[in-house]
Legacy VTK file of the C-alpha trace (Angstrom):
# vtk DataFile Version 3.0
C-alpha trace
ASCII
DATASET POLYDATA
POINTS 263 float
-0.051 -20.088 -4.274
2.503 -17.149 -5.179
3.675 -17.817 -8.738
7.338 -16.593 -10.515
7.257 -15.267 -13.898
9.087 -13.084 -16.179
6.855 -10.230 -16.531
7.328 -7.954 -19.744
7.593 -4.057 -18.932
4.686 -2.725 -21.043
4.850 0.720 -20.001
6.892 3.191 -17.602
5.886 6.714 -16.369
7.938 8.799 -13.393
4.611 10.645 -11.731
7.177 12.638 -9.828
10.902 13.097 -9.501
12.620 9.128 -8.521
9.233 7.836 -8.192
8.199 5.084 -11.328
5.074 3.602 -12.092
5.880 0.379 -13.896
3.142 -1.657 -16.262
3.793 -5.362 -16.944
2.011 -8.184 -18.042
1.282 -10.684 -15.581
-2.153 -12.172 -15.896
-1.333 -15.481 -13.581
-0.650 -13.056 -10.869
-3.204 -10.170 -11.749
-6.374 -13.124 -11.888
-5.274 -14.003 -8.189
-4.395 -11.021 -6.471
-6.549 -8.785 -4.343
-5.858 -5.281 -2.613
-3.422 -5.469 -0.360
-1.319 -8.320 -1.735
2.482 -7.552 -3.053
5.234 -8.827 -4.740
8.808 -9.330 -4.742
10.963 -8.025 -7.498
14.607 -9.249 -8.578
15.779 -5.898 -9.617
18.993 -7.366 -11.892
20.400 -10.138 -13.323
23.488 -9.781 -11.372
24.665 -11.500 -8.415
24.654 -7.964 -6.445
22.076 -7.008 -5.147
21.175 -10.649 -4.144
17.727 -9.995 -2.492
14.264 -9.672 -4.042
12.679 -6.135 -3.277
9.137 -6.028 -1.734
6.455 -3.538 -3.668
3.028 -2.968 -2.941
0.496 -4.070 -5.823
-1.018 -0.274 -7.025
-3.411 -1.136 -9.581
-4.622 -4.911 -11.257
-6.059 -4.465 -14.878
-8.002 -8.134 -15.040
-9.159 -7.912 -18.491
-5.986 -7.060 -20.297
-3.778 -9.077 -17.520
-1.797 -5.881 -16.437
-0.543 -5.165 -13.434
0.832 -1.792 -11.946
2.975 -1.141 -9.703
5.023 2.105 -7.956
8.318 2.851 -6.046
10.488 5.135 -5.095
14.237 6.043 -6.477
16.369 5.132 -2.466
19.202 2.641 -3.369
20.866 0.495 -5.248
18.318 -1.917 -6.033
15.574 0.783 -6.756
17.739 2.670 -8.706
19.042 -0.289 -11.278
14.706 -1.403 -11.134
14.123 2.489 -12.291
16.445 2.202 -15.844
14.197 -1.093 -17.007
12.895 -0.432 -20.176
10.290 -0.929 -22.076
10.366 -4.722 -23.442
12.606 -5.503 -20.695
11.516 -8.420 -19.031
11.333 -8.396 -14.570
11.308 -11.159 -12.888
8.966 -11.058 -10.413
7.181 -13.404 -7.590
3.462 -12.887 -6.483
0.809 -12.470 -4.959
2.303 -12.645 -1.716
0.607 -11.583 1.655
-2.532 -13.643 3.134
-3.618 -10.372 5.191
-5.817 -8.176 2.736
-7.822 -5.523 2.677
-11.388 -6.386 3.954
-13.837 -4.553 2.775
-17.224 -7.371 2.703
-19.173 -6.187 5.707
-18.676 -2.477 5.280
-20.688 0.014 3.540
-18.825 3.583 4.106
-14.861 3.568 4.003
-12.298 6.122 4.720
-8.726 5.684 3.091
-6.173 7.354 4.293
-2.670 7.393 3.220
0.721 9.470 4.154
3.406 9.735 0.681
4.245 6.813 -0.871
2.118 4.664 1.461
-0.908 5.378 -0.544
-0.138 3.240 -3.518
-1.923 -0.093 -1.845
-4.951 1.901 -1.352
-6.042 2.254 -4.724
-7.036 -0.959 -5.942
-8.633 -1.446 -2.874
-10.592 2.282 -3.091
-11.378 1.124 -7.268
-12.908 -2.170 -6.110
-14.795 -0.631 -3.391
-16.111 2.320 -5.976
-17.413 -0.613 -8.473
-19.333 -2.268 -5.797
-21.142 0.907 -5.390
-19.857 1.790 -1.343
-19.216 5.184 -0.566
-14.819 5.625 -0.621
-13.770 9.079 1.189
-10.351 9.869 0.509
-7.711 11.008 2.439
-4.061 11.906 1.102
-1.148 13.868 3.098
2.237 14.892 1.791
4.883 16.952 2.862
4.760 19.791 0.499
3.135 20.527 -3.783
6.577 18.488 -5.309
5.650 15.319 -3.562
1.664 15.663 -4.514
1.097 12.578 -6.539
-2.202 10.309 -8.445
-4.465 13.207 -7.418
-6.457 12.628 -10.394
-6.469 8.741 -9.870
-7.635 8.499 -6.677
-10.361 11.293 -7.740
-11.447 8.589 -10.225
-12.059 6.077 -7.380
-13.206 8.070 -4.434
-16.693 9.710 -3.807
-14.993 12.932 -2.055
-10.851 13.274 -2.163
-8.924 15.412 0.731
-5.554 16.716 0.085
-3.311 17.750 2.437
0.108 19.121 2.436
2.604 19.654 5.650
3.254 23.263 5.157
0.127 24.296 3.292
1.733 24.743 -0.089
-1.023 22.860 -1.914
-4.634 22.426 -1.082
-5.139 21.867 2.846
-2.651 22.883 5.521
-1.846 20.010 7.871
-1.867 16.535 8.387
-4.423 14.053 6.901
-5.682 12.215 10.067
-7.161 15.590 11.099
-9.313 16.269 8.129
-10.467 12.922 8.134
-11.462 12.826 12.477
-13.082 16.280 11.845
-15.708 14.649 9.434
-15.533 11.210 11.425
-18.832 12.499 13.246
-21.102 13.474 10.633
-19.795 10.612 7.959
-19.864 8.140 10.354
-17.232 5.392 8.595
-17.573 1.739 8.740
-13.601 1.289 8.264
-10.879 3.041 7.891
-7.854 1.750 5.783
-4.482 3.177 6.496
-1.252 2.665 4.797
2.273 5.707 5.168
4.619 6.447 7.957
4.913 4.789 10.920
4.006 7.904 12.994
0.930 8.134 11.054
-0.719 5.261 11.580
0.280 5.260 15.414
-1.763 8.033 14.905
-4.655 6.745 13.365
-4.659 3.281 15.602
-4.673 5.121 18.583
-7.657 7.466 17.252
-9.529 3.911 15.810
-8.488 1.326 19.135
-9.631 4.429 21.561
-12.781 5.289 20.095
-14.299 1.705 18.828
-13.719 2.200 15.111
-12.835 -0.865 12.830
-9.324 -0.217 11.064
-7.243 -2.056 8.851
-3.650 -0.769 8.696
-1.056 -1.860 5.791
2.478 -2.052 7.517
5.480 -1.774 5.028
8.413 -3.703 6.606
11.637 -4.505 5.172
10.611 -8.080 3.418
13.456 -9.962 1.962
12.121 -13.498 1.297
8.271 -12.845 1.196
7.111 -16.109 3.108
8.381 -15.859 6.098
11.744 -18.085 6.495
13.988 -14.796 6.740
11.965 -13.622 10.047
13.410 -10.166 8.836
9.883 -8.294 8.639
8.815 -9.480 12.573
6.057 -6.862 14.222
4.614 -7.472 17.809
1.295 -8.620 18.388
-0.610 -6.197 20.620
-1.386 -8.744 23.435
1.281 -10.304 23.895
3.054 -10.522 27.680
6.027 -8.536 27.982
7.988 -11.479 29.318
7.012 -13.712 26.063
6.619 -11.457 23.437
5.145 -12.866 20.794
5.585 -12.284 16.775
3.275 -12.024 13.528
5.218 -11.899 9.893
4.090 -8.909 8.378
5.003 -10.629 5.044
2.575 -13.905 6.111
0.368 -12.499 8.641
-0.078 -9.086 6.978
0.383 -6.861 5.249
-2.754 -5.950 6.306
-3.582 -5.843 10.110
-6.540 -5.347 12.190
-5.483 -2.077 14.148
-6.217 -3.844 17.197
-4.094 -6.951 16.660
-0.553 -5.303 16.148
1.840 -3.359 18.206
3.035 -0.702 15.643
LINES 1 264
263 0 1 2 3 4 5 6 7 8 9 10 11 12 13 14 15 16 17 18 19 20 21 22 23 24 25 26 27 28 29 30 31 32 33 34 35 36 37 38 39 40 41 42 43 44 45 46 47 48 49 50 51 52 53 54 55 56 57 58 59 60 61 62 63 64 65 66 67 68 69 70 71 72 73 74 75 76 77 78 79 80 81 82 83 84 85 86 87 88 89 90 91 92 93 94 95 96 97 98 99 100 101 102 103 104 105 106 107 108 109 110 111 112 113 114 115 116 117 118 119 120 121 122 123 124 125 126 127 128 129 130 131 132 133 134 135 136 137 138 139 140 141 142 143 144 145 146 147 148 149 150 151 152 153 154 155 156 157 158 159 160 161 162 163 164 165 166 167 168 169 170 171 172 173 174 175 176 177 178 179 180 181 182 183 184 185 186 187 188 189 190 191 192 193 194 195 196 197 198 199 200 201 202 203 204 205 206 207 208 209 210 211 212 213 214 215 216 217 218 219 220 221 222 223 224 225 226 227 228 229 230 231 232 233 234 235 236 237 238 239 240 241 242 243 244 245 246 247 248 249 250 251 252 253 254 255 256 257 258 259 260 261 262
């Protein structure tokens, strides 16, 4: 069951321009959450803005009961989150999401991840390090400025791709195609996907056409977390045309099965 608490900011970095990596204690969430899960944020004390804001869980520190999380400077809400300070206490509600990563009956993963979509991959890559499977890493930005938690993922990945849009930093182009070049001689069990929506169109249609298992993290707008808004609604891949039918990504998801979901 999700659980609200007031979680004390215990330490705040920017990585890069308007983007925040925020450390608070929360050990009743931490001790329950797994990769994949998220929670909601109420960003002020005010009664504007009203809603909580969804953010992916980056990192869970079990034995000191920290968790980590990351977003990006775009509005309002982000921007009054971004001037917490240290001490300041968030009130936040979590885990949330019954669709994790999966990671139990696979040996060899590939994680792949477009801009800020990569911050759910890396407690699920660190896990998947410590139980001693083999994590290949994929990670694609637009240009060197938005190149973020290279060293991080280094830490949790047995090889690390970079790529940047226009070439300005490590390997020209986009990260699916680094990642289907080696596809043949690695040979991956999975691959988990999280970033832009054109991306992972990308990478189901490369996973659904050729066989390959694939988890994909969609990131919808979530106001209420457990499903009574019906705000965050994404098609199921077989349903009829007539009768479409509906999974939650908040409930069902994050985390889909490529095959399941009609992106």
């Amino acid at each position: 069951m999700p659980k609200q608490l007031l979680a004390q900011l215990v330490q705040k970095e920017e990585i890069i321009k308007n983007v925040y990596k925020f450390s608070i204690k929360a050990d009743e969430i931490v001790q329950i959450s797994k990769p994949g899960n998220f929670i909601e944020i109420r960003v002020t004390d005010q009664a504007e803005p009203f809603l909580r804001r969804p953010i992916s869980i980056y990192n869970l520190d079990k034995q000191n009961g920290i968790l980590e999380f990351i977003f990006q400077v775009k509005g309002k809400g982000t921007s009054l989150l971004s001037r917490k300070q240290i001490g300041d206490k968030i009130d936040i509600v979590g885990p949330l999401g019954f669709g994790t990563f999966k990671t139990d009956k696979y040996k060899k993963l590939a994680i792949i991840g477009g801009g800020i979509g990569i911050f759910p991959l890396y407690q699920l890559a660190k896990e998947a390090k410590n139980e001693e499977k083999q994590v290949n890493g994929y990670l694609g930005f637009r240009n060197k400025d938005f190149v973020m938690l290279e060293k991080e993922f280094k830490n949790v990945t047995n090889n690390l791709t970079i790529t940047t849009d226009d070439g300005s930093y490590k390997n020209k182009g986009f990260a699916i195609d680094y990642l289907i070049k080696d596809m043949e001689k690695e040979k991956y069990d999975c691959i988990y996907a999280c970033g832009p929506i054109p991306m992972l169109k990308a990478i189901q249609k490369y996973a659904n056409e050729n066989n390959i298992e694939c988890q994909i993290s969609l990131e919808e707008k979530m106001a209420c977390g457990l499903g009574v808004c019906l705000g965050c609604a994404v098609k199921t891949a077989k349903s009829p045309k007539e009768k479409p039918e509906y999974f939650h990504v908040c409930k069902g998801g994050p985390v889909f099965n490529s095959k399941d979901v009609e992106i």
